[in-house]
MIBADO-837605 format. One line per 10 residues: number of its first residue (from 1); their letters; for each residue x, z, y of N, C-alpha, C, O. Coordinates in Angstrom, 2 decimals. Each point is the difference from the previous one (the first is absolute). Layout:
NUM> a> X/Z/Y/X/Z/Y/X/Z/Y/X/Z/Y ~ ...
END
This chain:
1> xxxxxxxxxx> 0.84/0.00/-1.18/-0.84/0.00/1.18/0.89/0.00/1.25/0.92/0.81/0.10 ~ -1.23/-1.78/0.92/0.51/0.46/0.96/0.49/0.57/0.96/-0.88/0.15/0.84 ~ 2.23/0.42/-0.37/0.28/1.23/0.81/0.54/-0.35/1.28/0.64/-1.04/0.13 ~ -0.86/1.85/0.88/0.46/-0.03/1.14/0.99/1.13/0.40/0.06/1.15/-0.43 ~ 0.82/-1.91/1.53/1.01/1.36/0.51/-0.57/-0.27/1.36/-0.09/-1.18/0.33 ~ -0.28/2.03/0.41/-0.56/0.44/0.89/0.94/0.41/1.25/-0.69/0.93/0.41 ~ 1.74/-0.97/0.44/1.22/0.33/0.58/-1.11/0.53/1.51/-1.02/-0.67/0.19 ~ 1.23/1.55/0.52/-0.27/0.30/1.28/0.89/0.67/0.74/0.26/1.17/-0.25 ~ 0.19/-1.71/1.08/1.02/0.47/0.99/-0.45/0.87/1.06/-0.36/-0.43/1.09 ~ 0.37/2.04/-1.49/-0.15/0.40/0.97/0.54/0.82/1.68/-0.68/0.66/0.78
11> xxxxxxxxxx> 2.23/-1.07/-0.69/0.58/0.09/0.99/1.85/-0.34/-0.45/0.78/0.24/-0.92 ~ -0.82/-1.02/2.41/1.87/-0.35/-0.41/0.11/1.15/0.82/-0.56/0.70/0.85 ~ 2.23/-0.97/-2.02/1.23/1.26/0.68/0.99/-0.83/0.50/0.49/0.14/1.12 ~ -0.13/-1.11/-2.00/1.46/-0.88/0.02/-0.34/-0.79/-0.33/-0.44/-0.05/-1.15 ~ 0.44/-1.15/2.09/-0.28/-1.48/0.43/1.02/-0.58/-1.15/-0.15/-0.67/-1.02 ~ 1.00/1.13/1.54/1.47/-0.84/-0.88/0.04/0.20/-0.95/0.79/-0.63/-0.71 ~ -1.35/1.31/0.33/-0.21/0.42/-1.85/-1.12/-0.61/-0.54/-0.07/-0.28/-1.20 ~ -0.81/0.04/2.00/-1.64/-0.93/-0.42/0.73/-1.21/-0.36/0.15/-0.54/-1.10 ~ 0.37/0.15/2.55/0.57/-1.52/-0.07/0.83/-0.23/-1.47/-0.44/-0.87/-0.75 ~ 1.14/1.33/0.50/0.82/0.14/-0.76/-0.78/-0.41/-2.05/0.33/-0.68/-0.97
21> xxxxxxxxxx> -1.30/1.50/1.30/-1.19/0.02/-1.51/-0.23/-1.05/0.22/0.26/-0.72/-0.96 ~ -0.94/-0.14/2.41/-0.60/-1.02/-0.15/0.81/-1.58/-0.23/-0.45/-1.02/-0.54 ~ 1.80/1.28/1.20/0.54/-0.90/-0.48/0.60/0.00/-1.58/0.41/-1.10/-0.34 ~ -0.33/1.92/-0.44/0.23/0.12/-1.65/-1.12/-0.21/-0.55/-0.10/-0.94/-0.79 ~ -1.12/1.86/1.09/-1.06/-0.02/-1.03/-0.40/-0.42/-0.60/-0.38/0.48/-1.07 ~ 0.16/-2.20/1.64/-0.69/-1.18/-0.48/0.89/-0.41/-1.36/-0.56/-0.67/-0.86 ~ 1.73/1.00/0.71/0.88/0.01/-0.82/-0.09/0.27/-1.66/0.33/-0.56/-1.04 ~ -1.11/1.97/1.53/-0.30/0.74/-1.23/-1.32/-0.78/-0.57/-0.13/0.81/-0.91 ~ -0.77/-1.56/0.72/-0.83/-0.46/-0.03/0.22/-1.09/-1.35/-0.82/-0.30/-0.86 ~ 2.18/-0.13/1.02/0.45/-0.68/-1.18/-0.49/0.45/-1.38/0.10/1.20/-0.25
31> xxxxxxxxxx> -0.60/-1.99/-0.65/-0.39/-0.08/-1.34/-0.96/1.37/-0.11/-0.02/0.74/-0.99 ~ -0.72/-0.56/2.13/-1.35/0.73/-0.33/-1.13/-0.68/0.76/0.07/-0.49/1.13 ~ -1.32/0.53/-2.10/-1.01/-0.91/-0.21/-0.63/1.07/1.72/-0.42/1.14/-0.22 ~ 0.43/-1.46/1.17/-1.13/0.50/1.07/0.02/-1.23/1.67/0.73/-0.91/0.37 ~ -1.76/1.46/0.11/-0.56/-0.80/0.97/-0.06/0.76/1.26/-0.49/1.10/-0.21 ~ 0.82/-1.30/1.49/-0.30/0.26/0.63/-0.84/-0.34/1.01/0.14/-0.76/0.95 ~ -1.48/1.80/-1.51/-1.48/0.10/1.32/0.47/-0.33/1.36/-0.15/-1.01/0.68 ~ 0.82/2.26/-0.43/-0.27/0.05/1.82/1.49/0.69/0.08/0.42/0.86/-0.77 ~ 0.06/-1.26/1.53/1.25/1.16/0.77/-0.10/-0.11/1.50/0.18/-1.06/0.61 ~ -0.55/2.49/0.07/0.02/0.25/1.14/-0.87/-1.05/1.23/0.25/-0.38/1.15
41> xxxxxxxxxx> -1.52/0.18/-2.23/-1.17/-1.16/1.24/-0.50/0.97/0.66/0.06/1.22/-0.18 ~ -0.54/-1.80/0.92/-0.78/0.57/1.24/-1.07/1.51/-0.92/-0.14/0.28/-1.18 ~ -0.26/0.18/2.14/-0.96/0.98/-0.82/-0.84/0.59/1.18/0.47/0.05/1.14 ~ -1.86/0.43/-1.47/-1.16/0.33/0.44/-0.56/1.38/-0.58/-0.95/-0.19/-0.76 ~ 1.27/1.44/0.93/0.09/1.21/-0.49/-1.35/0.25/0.11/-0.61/-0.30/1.03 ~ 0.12/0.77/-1.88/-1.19/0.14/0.66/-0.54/1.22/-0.90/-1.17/-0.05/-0.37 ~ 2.04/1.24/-0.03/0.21/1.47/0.34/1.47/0.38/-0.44/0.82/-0.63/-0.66 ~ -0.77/1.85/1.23/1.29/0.76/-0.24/1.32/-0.76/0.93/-0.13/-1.03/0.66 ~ 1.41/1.85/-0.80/0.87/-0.52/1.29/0.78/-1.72/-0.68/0.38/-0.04/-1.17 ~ -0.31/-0.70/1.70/0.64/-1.11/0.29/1.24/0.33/-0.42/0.75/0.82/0.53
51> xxxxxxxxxx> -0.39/-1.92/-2.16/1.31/0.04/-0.40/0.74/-0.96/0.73/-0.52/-0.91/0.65 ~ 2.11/1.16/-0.79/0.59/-1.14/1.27/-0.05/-1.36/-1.25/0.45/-1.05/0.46 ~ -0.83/0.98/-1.61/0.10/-0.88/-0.96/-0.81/-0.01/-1.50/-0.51/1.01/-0.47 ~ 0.50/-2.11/-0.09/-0.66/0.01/-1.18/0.55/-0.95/-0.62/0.22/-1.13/0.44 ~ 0.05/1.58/-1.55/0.54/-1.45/-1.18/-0.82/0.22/-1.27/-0.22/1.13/-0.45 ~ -0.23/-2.22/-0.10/-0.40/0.24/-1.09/0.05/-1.01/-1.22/-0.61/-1.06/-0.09 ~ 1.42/1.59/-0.76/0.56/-1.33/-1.30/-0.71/0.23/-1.29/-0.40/1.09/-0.41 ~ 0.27/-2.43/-0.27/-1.05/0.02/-0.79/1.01/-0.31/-1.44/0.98/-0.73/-0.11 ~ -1.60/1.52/-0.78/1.00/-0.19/-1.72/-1.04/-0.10/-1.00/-1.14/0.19/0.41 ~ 1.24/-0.35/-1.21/-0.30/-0.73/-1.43/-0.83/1.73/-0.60/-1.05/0.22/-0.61
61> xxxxxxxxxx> 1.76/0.39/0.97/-0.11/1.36/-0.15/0.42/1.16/-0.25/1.23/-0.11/0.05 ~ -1.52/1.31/-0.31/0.52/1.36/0.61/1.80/-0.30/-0.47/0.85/0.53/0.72 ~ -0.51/-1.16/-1.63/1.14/0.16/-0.64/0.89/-0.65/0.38/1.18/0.34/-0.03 ~ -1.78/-1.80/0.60/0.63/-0.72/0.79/0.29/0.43/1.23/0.79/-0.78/0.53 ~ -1.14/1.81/0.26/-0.27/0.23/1.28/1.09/1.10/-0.07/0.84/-0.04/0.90 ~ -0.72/1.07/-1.89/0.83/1.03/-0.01/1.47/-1.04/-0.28/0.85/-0.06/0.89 ~ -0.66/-0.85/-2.42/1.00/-0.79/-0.22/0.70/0.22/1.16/0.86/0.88/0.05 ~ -1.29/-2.05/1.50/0.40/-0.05/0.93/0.81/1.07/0.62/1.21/0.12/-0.18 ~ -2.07/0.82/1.05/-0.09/1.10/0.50/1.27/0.78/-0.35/0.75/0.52/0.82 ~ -0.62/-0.52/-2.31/1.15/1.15/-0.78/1.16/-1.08/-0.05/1.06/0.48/-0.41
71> xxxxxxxxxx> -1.04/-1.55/0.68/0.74/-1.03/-0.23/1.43/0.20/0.48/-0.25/0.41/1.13 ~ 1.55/-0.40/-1.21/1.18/0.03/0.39/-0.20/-0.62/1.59/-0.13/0.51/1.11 ~ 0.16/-1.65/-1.56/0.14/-0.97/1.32/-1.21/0.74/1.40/0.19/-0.05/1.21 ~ -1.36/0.68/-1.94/-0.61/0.46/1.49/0.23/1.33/0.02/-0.21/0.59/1.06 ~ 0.74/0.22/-2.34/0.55/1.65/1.02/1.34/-0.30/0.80/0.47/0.91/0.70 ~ 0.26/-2.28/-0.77/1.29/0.53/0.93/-0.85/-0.37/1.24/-0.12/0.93/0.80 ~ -0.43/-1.95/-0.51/-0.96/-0.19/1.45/-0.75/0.77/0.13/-0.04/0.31/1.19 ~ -0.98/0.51/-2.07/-0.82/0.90/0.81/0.72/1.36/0.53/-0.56/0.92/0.60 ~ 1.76/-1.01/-0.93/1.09/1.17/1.00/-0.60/-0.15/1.33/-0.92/0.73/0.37 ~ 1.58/-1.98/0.57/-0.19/-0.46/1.27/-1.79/0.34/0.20/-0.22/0.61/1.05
81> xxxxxxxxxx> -0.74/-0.84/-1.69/-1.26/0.59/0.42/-0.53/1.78/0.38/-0.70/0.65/0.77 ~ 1.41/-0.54/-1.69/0.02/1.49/-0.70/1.00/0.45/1.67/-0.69/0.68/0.77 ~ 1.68/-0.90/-0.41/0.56/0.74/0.96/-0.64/-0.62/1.39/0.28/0.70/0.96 ~ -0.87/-1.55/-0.73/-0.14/-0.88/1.05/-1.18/0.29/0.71/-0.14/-0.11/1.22 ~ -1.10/0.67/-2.39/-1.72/-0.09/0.29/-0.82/1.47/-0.86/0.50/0.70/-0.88 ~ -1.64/-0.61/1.38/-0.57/0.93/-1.03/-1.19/-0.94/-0.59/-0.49/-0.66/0.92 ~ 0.07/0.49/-1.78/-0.69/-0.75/-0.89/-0.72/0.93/-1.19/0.38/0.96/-0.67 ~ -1.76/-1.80/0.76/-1.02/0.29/-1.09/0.37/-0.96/-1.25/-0.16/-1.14/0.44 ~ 0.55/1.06/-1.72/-0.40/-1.16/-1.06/-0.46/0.52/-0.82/0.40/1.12/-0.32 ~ -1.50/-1.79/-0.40/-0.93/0.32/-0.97/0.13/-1.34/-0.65/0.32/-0.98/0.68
91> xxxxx> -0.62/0.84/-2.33/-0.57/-0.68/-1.01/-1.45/0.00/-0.06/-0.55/1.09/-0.10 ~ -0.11/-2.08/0.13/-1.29/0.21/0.21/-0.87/-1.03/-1.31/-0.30/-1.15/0.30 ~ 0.01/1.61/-1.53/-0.44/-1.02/-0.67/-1.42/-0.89/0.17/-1.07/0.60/0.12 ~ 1.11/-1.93/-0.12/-1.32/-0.60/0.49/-1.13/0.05/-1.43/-0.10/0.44/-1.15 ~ -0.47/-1.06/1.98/-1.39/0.40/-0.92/-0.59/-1.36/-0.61/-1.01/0.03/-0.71
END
């Protein structure tokens, strides 16, 4: 069944460290089956406070989505996120 990773950015610390994820990230993406919905479109809140961002990537499912996630290639890049931003991510399985 289909799963989602859900990413919400909810405040930068270090620009240069964002920058940094975003120029690798796309990287890690190699030889795993996912899609990416939306990264950082426009948005229309319409309750609760306004994240500065939203990404949301689509996988085959829950296993595929973790695969990724735990993946070599995206824990050395999600360093640079991890020091840079504070962030919500969730797995979210579809229905």
């Amino acid at each position: 069944m289909t799963a989602y990773i859900v990413f919400t950015r909810e405040a930068t610390t270090d620009q240069s460290e964002l920058d940094a994820y975003g120029q690798d990230v796309a990287k890690s993406f190699a030889g795993h089956p996912l899609k990416v919905l939306t990264a950082y479109g426009s948005q229309q809140v319409l309750e609760g406070t306004p994240p500065e961002g939203v990404v949301i990537l689509e996988f085959p499912d829950i296993e595929a989505a973790r695969a990724w996630y735990d993946s070599p290639a995206y824990q050395e890049v999600v360093k640079h996120r991890w020091k840079g931003s504070s962030y919500r991510v969730v797995i979210v399985q579809g229905t």
